[in-house]
C-alpha positions in Angstrom: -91.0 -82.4 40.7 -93.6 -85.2 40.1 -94.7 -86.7 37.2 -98.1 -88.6 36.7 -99.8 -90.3 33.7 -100.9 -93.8 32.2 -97.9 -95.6 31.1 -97.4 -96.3 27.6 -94.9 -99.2 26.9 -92.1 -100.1 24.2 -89.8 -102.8 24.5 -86.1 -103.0 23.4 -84.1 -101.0 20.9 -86.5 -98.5 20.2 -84.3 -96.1 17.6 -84.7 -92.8 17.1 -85.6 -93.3 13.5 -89.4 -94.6 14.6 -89.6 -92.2 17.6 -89.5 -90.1 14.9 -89.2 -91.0 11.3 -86.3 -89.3 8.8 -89.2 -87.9 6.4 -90.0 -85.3 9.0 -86.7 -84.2 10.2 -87.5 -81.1 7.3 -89.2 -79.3 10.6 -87.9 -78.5 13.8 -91.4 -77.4 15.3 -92.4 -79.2 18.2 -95.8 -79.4 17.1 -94.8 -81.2 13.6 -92.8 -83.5 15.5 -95.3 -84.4 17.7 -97.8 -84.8 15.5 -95.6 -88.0 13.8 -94.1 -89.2 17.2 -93.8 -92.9 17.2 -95.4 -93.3 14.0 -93.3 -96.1 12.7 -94.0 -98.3 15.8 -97.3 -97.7 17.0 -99.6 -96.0 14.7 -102.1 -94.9 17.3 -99.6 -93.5 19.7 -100.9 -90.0 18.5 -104.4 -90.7 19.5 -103.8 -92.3 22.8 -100.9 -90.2 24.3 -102.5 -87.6 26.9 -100.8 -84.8 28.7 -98.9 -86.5 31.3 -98.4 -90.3 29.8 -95.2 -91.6 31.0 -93.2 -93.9 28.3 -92.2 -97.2 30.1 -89.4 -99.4 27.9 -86.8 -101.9 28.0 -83.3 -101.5 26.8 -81.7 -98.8 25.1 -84.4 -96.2 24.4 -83.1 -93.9 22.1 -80.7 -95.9 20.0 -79.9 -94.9 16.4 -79.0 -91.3 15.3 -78.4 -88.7 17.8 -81.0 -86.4 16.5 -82.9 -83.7 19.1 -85.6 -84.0 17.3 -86.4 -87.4 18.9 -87.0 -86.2 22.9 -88.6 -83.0 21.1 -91.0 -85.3 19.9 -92.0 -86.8 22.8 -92.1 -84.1 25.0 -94.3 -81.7 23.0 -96.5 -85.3 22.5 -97.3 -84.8 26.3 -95.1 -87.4 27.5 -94.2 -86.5 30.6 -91.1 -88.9 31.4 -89.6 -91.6 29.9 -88.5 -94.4 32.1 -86.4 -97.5 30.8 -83.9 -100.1 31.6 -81.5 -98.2 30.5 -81.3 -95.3 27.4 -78.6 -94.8 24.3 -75.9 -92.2 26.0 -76.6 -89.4 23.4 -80.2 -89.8 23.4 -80.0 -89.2 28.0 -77.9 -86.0 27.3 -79.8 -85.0 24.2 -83.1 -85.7 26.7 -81.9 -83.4 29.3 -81.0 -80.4 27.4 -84.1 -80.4 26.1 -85.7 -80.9 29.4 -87.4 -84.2 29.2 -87.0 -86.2 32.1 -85.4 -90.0 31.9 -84.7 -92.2 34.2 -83.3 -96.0 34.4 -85.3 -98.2 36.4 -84.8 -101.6 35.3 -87.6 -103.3 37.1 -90.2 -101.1 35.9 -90.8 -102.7 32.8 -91.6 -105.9 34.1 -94.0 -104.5 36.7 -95.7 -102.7 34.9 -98.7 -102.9 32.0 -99.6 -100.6 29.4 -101.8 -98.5 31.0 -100.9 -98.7 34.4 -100.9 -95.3 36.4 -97.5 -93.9 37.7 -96.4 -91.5 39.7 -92.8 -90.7 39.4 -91.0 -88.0 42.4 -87.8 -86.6 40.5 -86.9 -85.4 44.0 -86.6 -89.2 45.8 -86.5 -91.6 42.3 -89.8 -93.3 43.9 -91.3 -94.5 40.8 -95.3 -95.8 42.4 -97.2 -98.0 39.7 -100.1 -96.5 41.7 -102.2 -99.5 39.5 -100.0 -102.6 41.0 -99.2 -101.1 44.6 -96.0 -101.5 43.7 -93.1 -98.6 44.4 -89.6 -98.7 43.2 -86.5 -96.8 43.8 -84.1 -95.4 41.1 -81.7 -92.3 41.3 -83.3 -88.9 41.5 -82.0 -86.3 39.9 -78.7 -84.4 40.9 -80.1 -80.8 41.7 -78.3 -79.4 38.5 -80.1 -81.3 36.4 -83.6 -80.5 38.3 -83.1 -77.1 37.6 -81.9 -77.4 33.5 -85.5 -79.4 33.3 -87.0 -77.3 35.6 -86.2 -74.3 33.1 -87.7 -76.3 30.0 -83.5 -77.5 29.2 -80.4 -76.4 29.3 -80.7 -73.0 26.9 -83.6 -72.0 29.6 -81.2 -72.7 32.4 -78.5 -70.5 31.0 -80.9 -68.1 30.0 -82.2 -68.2 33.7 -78.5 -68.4 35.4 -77.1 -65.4 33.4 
């Protein structure tokens, strides 16, 4: 599995309440989510997210309530993968069964500017800031969870393994 887009970055302690804001928790529709994704922190995120855009942040990514409707957000944005220097613990699992890929990579942010272009291989954890020349290394995947993304999350999986 690779992943490649323009890198879009957040810094620390970015809750799930601006990833996506309580007034729109009335609709579980992907769409409707993504249509308000990250409205409470960057205004424009809507208009500059394309298919593919990787989310680059700090520090616990995904803090706050441990709503699903946060990684639904981002992944019907277009986001392809979110990579920080490390994620909230309900907001990784919640991530994963919905079949948005995460990693931890704490260099990354450093390294890399908004708008950068990265190419992430789920198979190895190479993360290549194709813009910098600059490759890092973070755990891939177990195989497991390859295949519960693979199958769009875990309910595909089962679905799939049954």
């Amino acid at each position: 599995m690779i992943a490649k887009g323009k890198a879009i970055k957040y810094g620390d302690n970015v809750d799930t309440d601006v990833i996506i804001p309580a007034r729109y928790l009335n609709s579980s529709e992907p769409a409707e989510l993504a249509a308000h994704c990250m409205e409470d922190i960057d205004a424009d995120f809507v208009n500059k997210v394309e298919q593919g855009d990787i989310i680059v942040a700090a520090r616990n990514f995904g803090c706050g309530s441990s709503r699903e409707h946060a990684p639904i957000a981002i992944k019907a944005s277009g986001v392809s993968c979110v990579i920080a220097k490390t994620f909230a613990r309900i907001f990784y699992r919640n991530a994963i069964n919905i079949g948005l890929p995460i990693l931890e990579c704490p260099e990354l942010f450093e390294e890399t500017e908004e708008g950068d272009r990265l190419e992430v291989d789920f198979d190895t954890g190479t993360i290549n800031n194709i813009t910098r020349n600059k490759v890092f290394k973070t755990h891939p995947f177990p195989t497991f969870m390859q295949e519960i993304i693979a199958n769009d999350g875990l309910v595909g999986y089962i679905k799939k393994t049954i």
